[in-house]
C-alpha positions as CSV (number, residue, x, y, z in Angstrom):
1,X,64.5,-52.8,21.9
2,X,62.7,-52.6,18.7
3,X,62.2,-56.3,18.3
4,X,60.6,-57.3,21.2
5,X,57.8,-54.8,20.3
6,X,57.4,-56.2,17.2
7,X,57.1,-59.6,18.7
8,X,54.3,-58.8,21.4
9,X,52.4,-57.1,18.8
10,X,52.4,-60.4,16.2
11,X,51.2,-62.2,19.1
12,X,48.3,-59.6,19.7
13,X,47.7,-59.9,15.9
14,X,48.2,-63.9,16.3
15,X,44.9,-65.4,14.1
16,X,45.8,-68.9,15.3
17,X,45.7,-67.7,19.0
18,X,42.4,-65.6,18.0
19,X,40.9,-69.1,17.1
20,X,42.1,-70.4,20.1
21,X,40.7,-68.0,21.9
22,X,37.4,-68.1,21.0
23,X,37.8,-72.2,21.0
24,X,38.2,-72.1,25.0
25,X,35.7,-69.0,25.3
26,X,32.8,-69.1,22.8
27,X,30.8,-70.0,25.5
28,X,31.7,-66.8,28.0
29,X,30.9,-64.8,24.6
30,X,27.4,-66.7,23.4
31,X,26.0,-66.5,26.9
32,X,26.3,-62.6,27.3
33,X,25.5,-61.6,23.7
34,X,22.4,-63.6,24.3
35,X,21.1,-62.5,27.0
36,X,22.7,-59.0,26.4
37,X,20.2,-58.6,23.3
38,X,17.6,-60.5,25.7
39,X,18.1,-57.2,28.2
40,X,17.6,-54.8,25.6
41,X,14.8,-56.8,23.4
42,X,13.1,-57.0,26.2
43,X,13.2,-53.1,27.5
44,X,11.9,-52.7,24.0
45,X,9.0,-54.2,24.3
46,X,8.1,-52.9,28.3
47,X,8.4,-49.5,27.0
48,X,5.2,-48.0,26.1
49,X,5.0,-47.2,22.5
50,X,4.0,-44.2,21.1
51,X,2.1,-43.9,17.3
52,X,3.1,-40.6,16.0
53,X,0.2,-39.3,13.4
54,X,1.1,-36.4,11.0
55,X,-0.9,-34.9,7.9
56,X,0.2,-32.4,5.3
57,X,-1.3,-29.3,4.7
58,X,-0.7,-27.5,1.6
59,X,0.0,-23.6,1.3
60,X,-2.2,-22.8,-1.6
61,X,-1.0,-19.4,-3.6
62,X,-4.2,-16.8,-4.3
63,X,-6.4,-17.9,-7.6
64,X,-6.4,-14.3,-8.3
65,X,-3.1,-12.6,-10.0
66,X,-1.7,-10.4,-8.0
67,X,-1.5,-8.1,-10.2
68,X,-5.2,-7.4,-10.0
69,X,-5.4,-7.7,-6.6
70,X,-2.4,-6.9,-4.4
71,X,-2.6,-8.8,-0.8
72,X,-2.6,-7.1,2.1
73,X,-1.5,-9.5,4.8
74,X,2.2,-10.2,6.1
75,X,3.9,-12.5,3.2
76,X,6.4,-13.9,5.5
77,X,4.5,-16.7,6.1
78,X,7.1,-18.6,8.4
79,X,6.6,-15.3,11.0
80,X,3.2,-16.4,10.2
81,X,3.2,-19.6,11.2
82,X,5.1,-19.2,14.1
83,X,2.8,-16.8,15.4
84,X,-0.2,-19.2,15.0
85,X,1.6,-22.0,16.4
86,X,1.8,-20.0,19.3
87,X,-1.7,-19.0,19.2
88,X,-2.7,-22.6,18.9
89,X,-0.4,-24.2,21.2
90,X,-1.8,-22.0,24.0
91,X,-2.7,-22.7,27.6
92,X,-6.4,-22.5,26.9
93,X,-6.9,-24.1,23.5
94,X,-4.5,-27.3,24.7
95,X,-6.7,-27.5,27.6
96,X,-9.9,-27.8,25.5
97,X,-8.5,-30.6,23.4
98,X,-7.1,-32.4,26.2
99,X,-10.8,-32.0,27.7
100,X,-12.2,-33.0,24.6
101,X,-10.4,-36.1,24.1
102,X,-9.7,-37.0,27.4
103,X,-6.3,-36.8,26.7
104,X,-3.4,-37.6,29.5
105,X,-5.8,-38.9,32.0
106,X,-8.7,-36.7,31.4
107,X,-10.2,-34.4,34.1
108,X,-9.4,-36.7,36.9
109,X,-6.0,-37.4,36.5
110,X,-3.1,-36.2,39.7
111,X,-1.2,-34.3,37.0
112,X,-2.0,-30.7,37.5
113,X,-3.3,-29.0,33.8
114,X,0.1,-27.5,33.3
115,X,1.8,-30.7,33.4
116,X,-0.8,-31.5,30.6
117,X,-0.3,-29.0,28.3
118,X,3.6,-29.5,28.9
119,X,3.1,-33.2,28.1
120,X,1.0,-32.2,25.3
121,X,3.6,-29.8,23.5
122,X,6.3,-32.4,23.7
123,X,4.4,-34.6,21.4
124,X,3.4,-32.0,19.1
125,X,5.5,-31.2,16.0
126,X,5.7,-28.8,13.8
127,X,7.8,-28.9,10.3
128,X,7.9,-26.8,7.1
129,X,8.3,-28.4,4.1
130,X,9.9,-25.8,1.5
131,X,9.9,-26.1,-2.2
132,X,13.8,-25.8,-3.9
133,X,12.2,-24.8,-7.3
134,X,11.0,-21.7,-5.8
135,X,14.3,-20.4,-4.1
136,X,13.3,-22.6,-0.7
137,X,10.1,-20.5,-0.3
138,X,7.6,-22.4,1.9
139,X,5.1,-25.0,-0.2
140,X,4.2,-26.9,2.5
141,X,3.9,-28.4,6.3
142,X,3.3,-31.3,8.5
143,X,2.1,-31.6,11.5
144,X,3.0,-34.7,13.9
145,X,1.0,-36.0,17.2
146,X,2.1,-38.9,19.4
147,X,0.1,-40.5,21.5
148,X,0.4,-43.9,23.2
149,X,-3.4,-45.2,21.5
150,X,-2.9,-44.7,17.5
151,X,-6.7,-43.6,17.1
152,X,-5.8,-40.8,19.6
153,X,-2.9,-39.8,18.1
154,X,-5.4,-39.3,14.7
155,X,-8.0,-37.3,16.3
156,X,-5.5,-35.5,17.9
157,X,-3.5,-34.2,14.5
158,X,-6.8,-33.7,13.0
159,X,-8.1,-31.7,15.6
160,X,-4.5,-29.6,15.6
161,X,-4.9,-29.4,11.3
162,X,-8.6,-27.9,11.8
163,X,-7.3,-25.2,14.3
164,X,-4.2,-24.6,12.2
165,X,-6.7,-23.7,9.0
166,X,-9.2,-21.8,10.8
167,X,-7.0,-19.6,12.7
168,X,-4.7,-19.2,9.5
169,X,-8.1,-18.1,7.7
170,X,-8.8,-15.6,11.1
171,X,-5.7,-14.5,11.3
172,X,-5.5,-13.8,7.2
173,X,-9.0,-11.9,7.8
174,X,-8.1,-10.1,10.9
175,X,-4.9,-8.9,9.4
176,X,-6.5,-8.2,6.1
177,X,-9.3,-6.2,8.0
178,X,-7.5,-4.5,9.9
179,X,-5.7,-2.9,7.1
180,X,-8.5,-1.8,5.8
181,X,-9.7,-0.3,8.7
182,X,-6.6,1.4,9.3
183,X,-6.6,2.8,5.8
184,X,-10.0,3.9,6.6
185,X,-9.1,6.0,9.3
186,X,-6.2,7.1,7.8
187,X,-8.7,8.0,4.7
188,X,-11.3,10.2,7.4
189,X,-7.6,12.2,8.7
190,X,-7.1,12.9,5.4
191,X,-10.2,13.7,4.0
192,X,-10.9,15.7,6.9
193,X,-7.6,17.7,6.3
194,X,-8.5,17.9,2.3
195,X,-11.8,19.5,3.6
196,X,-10.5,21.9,5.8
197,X,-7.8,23.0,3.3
198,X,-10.4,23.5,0.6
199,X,-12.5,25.4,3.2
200,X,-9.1,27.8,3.5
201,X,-8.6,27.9,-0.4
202,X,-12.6,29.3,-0.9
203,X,-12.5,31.5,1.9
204,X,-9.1,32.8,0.8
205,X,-10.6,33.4,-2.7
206,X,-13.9,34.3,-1.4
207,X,-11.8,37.1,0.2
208,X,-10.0,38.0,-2.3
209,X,-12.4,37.7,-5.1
210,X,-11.2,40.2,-8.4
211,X,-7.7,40.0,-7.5
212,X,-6.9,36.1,-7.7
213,X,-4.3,35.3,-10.2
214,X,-6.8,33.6,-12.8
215,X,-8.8,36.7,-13.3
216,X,-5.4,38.6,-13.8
217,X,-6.8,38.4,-18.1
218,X,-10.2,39.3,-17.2
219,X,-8.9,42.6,-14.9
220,X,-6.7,43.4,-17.6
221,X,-9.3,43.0,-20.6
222,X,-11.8,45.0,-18.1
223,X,-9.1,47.7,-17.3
224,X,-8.6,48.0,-21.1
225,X,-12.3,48.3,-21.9
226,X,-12.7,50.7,-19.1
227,X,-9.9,52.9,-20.4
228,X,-11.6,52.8,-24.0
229,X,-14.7,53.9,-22.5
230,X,-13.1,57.0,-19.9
231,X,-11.2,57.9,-23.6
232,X,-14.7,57.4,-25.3
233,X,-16.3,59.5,-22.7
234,X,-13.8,62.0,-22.4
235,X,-13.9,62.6,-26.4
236,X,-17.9,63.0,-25.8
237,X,-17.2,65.4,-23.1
238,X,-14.9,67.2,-25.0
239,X,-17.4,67.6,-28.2
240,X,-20.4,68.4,-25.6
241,X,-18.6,71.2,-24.5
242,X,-17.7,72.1,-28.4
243,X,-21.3,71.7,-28.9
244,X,-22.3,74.0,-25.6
245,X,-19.9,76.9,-26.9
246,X,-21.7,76.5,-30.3
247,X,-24.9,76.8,-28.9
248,X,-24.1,79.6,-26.7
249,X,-22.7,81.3,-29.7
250,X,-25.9,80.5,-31.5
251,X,-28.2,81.4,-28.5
252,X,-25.9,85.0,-28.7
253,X,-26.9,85.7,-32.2
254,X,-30.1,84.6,-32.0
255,X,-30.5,87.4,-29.2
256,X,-28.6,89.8,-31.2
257,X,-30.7,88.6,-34.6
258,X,-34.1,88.8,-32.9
259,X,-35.2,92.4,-34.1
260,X,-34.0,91.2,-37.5
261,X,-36.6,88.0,-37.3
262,X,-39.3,89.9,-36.1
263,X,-39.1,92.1,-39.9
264,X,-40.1,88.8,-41.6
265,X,-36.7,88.3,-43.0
266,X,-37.4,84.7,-44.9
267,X,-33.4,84.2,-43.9
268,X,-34.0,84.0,-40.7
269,X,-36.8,81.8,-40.8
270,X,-34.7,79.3,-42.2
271,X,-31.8,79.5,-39.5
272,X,-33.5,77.8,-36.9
273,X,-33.5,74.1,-39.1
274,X,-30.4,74.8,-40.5
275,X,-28.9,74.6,-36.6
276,X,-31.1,71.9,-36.2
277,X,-29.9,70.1,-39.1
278,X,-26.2,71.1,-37.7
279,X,-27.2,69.9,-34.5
280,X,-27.7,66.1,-36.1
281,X,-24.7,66.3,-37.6
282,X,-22.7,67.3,-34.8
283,X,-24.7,64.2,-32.6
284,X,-24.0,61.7,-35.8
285,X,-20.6,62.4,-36.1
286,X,-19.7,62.3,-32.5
287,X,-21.1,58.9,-32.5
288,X,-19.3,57.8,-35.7
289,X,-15.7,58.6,-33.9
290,X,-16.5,57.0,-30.6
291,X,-16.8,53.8,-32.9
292,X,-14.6,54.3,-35.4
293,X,-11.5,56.2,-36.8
294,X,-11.5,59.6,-38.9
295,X,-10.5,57.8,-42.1
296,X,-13.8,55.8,-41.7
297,X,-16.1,56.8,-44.5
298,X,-19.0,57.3,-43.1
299,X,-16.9,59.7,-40.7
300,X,-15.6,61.4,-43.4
301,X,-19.1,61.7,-44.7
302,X,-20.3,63.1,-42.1
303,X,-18.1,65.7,-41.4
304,X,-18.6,67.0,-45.3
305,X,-22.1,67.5,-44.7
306,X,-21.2,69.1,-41.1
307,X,-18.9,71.4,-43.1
308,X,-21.2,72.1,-45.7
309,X,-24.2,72.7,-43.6
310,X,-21.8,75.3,-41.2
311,X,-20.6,77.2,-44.5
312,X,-25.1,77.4,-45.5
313,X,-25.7,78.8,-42.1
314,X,-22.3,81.0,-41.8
315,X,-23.8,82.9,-45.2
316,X,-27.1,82.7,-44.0
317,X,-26.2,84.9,-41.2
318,X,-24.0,87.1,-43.4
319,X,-27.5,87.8,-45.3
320,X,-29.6,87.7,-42.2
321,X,-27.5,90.5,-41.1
322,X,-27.1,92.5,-44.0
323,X,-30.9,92.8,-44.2
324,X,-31.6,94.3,-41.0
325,X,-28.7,96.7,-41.9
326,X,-30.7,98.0,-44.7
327,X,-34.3,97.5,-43.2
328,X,-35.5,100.5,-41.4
329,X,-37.8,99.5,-38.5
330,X,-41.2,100.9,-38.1
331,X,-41.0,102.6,-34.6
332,X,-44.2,101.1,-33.7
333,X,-43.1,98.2,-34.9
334,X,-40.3,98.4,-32.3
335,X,-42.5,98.9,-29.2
336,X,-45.1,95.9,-29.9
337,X,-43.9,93.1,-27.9
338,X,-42.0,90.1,-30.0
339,X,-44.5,87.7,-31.8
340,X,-44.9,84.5,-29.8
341,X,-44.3,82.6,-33.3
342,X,-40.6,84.4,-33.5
343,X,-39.8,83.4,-30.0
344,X,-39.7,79.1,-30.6
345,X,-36.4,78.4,-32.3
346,X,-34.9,81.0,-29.2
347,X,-36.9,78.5,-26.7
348,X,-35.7,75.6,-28.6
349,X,-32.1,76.8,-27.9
350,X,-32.0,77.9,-25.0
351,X,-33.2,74.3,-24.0
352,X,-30.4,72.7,-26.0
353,X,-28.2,74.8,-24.7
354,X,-29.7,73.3,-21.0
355,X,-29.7,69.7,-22.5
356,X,-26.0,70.5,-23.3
357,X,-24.8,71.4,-19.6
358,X,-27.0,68.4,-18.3
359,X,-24.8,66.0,-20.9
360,X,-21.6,68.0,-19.7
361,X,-22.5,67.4,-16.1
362,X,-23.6,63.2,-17.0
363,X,-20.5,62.8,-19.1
364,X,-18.3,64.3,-16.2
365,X,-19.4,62.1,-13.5
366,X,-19.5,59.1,-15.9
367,X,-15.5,59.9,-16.3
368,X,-15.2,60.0,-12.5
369,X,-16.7,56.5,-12.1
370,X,-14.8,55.3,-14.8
371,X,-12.1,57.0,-13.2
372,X,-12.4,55.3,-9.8
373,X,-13.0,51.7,-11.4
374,X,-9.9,52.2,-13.6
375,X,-8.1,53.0,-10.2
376,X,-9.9,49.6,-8.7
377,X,-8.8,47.4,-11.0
378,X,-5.2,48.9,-11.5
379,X,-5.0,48.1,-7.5
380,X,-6.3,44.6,-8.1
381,X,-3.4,44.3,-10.8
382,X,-0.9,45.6,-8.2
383,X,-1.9,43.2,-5.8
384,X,-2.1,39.9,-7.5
385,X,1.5,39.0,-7.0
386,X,1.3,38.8,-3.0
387,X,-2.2,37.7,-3.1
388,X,-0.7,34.7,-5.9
389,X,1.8,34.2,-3.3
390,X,-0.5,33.8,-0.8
391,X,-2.4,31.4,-2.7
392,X,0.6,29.3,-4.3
393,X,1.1,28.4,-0.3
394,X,-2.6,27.4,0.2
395,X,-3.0,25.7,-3.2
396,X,0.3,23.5,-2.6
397,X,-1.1,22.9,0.9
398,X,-4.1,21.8,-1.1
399,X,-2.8,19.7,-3.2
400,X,-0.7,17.5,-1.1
401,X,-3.7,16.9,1.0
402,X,-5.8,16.0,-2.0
403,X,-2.8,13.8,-3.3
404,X,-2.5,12.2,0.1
405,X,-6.1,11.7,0.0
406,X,-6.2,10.1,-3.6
407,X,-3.4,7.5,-2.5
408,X,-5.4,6.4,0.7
409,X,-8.5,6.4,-1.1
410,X,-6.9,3.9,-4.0
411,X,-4.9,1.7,-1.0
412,X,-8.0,1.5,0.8
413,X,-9.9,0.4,-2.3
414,X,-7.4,-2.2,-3.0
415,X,-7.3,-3.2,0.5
416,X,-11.4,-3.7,0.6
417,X,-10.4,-5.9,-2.5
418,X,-8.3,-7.9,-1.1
419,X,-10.1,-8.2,1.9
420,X,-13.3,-9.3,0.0
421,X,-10.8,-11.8,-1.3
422,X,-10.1,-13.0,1.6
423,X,-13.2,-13.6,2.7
424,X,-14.3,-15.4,-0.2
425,X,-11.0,-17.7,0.3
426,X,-9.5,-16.2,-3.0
427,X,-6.7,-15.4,-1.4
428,X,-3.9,-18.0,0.2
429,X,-4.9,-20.4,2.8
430,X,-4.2,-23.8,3.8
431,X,-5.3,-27.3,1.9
432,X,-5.1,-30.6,3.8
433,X,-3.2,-32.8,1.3
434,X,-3.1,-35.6,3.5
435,X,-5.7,-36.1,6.1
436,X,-4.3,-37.4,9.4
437,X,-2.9,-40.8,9.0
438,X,-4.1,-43.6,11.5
439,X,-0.8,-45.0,12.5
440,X,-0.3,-49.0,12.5
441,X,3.2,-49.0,14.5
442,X,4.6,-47.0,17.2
443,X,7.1,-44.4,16.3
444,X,8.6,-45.0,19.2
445,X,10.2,-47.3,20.3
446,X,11.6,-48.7,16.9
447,X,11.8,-52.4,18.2
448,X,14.3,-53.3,15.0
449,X,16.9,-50.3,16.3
450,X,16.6,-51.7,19.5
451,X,17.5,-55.5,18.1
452,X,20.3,-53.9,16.9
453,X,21.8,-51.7,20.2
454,X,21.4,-55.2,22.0
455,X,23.2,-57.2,19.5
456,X,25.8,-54.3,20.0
457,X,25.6,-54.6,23.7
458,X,25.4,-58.1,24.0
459,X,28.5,-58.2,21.9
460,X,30.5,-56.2,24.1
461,X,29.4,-57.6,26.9
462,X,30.5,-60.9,25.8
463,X,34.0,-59.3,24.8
464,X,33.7,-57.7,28.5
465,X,33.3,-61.1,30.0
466,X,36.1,-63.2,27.6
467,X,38.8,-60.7,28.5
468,X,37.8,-60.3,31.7
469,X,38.4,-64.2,32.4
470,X,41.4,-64.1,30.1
471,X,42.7,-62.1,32.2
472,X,42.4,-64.0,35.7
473,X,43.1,-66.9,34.4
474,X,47.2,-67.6,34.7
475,X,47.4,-71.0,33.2
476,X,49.4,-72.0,29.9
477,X,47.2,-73.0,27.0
478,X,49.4,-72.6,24.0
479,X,52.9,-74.0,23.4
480,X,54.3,-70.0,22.3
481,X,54.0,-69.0,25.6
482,X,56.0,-71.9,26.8
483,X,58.9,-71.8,24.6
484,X,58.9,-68.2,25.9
485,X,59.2,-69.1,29.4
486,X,62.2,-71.8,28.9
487,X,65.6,-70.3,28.8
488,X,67.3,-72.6,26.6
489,X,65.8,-74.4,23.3
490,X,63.3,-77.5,23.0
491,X,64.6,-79.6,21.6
492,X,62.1,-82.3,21.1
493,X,58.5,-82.3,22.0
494,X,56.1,-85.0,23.7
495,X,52.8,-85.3,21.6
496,X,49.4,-84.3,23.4
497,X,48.0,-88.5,24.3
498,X,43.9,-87.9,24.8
499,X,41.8,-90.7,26.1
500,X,38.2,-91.8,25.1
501,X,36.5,-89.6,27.8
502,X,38.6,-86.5,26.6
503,X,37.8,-87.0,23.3
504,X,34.3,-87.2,24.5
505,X,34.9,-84.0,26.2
506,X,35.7,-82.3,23.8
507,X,33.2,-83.1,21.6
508,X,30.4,-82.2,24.2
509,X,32.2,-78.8,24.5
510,X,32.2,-78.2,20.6
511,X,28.8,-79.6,20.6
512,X,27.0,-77.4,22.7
513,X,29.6,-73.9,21.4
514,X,27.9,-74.4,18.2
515,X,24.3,-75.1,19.7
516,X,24.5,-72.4,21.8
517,X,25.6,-70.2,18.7
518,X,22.7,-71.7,16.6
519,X,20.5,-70.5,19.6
520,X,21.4,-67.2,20.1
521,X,21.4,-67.0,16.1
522,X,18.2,-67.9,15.6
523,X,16.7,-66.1,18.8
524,X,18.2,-63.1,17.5
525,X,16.9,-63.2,13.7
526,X,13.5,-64.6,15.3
527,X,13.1,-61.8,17.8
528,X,14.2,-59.1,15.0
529,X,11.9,-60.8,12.6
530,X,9.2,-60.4,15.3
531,X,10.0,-56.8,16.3
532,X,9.9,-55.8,12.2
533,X,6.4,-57.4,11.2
534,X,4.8,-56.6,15.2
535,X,6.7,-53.3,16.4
């Protein structure tokens, strides 16, 4: 079973009945191919052809480091693109161009302006050229145009380039403003809430003025002078009203001496400066210990001489009253009425004693003020740690606002920055590289591709044809399939006897096989040749 199959496919694989083959039908496979690639060279050339223009624009980074200036705009610069692709390819702004350049049959053409800008977005092309050294970040695009007149296709793409850098520039300036607006208003919210939160904080310490926490030292110093001065005054008070009992005392025995001075005792004419000179005394060294301590030596001065000038005047009475116990008093003397001279150092007592109770009465309602501001302030000290409380809330409240207010106030200063940037073209935008080319052959249809579909189907047209007539053709041409046919063995076989007029035949067959194959040689290189240097 095996062998048979081996046979049939030797004589599929037969080179000598291949050559045969193609002897009896070179022409069936010539005459196809050529007009095959004829068909299709043709078609080539009644297509209309269509000159595609394109020019490169160049994504230019900012000329200002970013770390002086930090953009403000979207850095995704393919969203970018997309959305001004969009923007450009509208309705409207297709429509304009179209009207401009009369594009698609201008104004007056039976395609409706939909149809247009359909037609129109077809042969527009958009592609992004990216840049591998910088991890495929976008360097670079092209736009493409096709159009059936070449100087069309040119204006067109330059027309498209000019939208695509002023609306990139627009839409970096829109977007860049827009920040900066938006940071504006945000910088009004929050300098609004900073105000009003600074407007809380003063009228919160205007309120509590005295008891804040930062004039906690101040209260305390205040209370502790106060306190010195209610001691101060309270010692004062204390020797005023030693000083009152003295002068009463004095302004006693001065009653009880007054016979005595009216005898012209010399002793008692000098009592009267000796309490004066007490007096002083008393007054200095009051004032002494209000400022200083009784180890001071001007205090301890000055209550020698108080103790010395006390012991004078305590003998001076002793004598003062031992003369008048051994004077004997004229009756008549007794009955005249005291001498006015006598009676002045008993006036000038009896007004100390007044200037006394006055002092008393001073000192005791200065140590009831002092009394009721000590009592202030120790309420102010009480209530500083709810009031700091109190103020720790609004001071935080405070400082988050003025915080949030610094950050928008440095954002929005960047932002005006980068805006100004922006508007000077500092900032990225778009550099034609390469202005819109003027085409010089059609994109499409590439005439040279097309010479080589038709030599492809002219090829298997021509093997179309040779086993198609192979195949309806039942006659024997080779001696194989005759020997196949016999049952028995040749054994001996008659050679082929041609005459003049087949060998003429023959000739004229092989003749025009290998013009025919020079022709459709040459028509094909000729007709390639042509589309290459013309299509």
């Amino acid at each position: 079973m095996t062998e048979p199959v081996e046979e049939q496919n030797a004589e599929l694989f037969d080179v000598q009945r291949l050559f045969d083959l193609a002897r009896r039908r070179h022409m069936y496979f010539l005459i196809p191919l050529l007009f095959g690639w004829l068909i299709v060279w043709g078609v080539s050339w009644m297509l209309p052809a269509m000159y595609r223009s394109n020019t490169l624009i160049l994504v230019q980074q900012p000329t200002m480091p970013k770390n002086y200036v930090l953009p403000n705009i979207n850095d995704d610069l393919q969203a970018r693109l997309q959305t001004m692709t969009q923007q450009i390819l509208s309705r409207t702004r297709l429509l304009l161009i179209i009207d401009k350049l009369h594009l698609y049959g201008g104004k007056g053409a039976s395609g409706t302006d939909d149809d247009k800008v359909g037609a129109m977005r077809k042969d527009i092309d958009v592609e992004l050229v990216r840049d591998n050294g910088r991890s495929g970040e976008i360097s670079a695009f092209r736009i493409f145009y096709s159009a059936r007149d070449p100087r069309v296709a040119q204006q067109v793409t330059s027309e498209l380039t000019d939208l695509f850098i002023r609306e990139n520039q627009k839409v970096i300036e829109e977007e860049s403003q827009g920040t900066t607006n938006f940071l504006g208003d945000q910088l009004d919210l929050a300098g609004k809430s900073l105000a009003e939160q600074n407007a809380k904080l003063q009228q919160f310490e205007s309120a509590h003025e005295g008891v804040l926490p930062t004039q906690q030292a101040s209260n305390m110093q205040i209370l502790s002078g106060l306190q010195q001065q209610l001691q101060s005054e309270e010692d004062s008070l204390n020797a005023a009203k030693q000083q009152g009992i003295y002068y009463q005392s004095m302004l006693d025995e001065y009653r009880t001496l007054h016979g005595s001075g009216r005898n012209g005792d010399p002793a008692a004419e000098e009592l009267p400066a000796l309490d004066q000179q007490i007096a002083r005394l008393r007054g200095q060294l009051s004032d002494l210990r209000s400022r200083y301590t009784d180890q001071y030596p001007d205090v301890v001065k000055a209550k020698d001489e108080l103790a010395i000038a006390q012991r004078n005047r305590t003998d001076l009475i002793a004598q003062i009253r031992q003369n008048a116990a051994t004077a004997k008093p004229d009756d008549a003397d007794a009955n005249e009425p005291p001498d006015p001279t006598q009676r002045g150092p008993l006036v000038q007592l009896q007004g100390q004693v007044k200037a006394n109770r006055a002092e008393i009465a001073n000192r005791e309602r200065a140590i009831q003020q002092l009394q009721a501001r000590i009592g202030e302030y120790s309420g102010r000290l009480n209530a500083e740690p709810a009031i700091e409380q109190q103020l720790a809330d609004l001071t935080r409240g405070y400082n988050q606002s003025k915080a949030n207010y610094d950050d928008l106030l440095k954002r929005k200063t960047e932002s005006s920055m980068a805006t100004s940037m922006e508007v000077l073209q500092q900032g990225e935008r778009f550099t034609i590289l390469d202005s819109a080319t003027l085409p010089t052959k059609p994109a499409f249809p590439n005439r040279l591709k097309f010479c080589g579909f038709g030599l492809v189907a002219g090829m298997a047209l021509g093997i179309l044809c040779v086993a198609g007539f192979e195949f309806f053709d039942d006659r024997l041409h080779d001696e194989k399939q005759i020997k196949a046919m016999l049952p028995i063995a040749v054994i001996s076989e008659v050679p082929e006897i041609r005459d003049a007029a087949s060998e003429m035949r023959i000739k004229r067959q092989a003749m025009m096989g290998w013009t025919m194959a020079v022709v459709a040689v040459c028509t094909i290189l000729i007709g390639s040749v042509f589309s290459f240097v013309h299509g």
